[in-house]
C-alpha positions as CSV (number, residue, x, y, z in Angstrom):
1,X,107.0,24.1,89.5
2,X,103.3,24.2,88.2
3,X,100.5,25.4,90.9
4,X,97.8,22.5,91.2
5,X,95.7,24.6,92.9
6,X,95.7,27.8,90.1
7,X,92.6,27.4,87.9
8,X,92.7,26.4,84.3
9,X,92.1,29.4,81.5
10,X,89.1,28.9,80.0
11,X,88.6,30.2,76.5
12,X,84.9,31.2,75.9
13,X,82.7,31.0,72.7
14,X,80.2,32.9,71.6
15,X,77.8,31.9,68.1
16,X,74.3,33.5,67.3
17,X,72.7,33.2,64.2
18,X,72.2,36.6,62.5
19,X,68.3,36.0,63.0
20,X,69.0,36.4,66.4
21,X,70.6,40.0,66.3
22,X,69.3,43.7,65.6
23,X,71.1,47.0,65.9
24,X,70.3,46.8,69.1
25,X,73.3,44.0,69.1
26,X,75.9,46.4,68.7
27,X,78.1,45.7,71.7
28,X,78.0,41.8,71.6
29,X,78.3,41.7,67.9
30,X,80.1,44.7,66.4
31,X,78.6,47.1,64.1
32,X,79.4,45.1,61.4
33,X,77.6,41.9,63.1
34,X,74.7,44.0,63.7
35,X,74.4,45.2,60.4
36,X,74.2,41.8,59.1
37,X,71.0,41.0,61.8
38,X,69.5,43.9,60.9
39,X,69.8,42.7,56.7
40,X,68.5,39.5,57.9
41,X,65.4,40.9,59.2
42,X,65.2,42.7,56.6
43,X,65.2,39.4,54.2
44,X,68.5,40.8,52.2
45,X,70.2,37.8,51.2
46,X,73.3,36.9,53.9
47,X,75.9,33.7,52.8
48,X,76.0,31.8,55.5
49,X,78.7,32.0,57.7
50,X,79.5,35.3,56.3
């Protein structure tokens, strides 16, 4: 028997643009992620949704 009362799991999601992060980025998006802001910034060509 299910609990009615017990709250539901929520998955979160998380999307920045790579404009939006710096090295400074490194815990929320990985050292990888945070590479690609920095190249960004940097005007180095990125694909999109790389």
């Amino acid at each position: 028997m299910k609990d009615k009362n017990k709250p539901k799991k929520q998955s979160l999601t998380f999307i920045k643009s790579f404009s939006k992060i710096s090295k400074k980025s490194v815990f929320e998006a990985g050292g990888k992620g945070a590479s690609l802001g920095e190249m960004t910034a940097a005007k180095i060509s990125v694909p999109i949704g790389f």
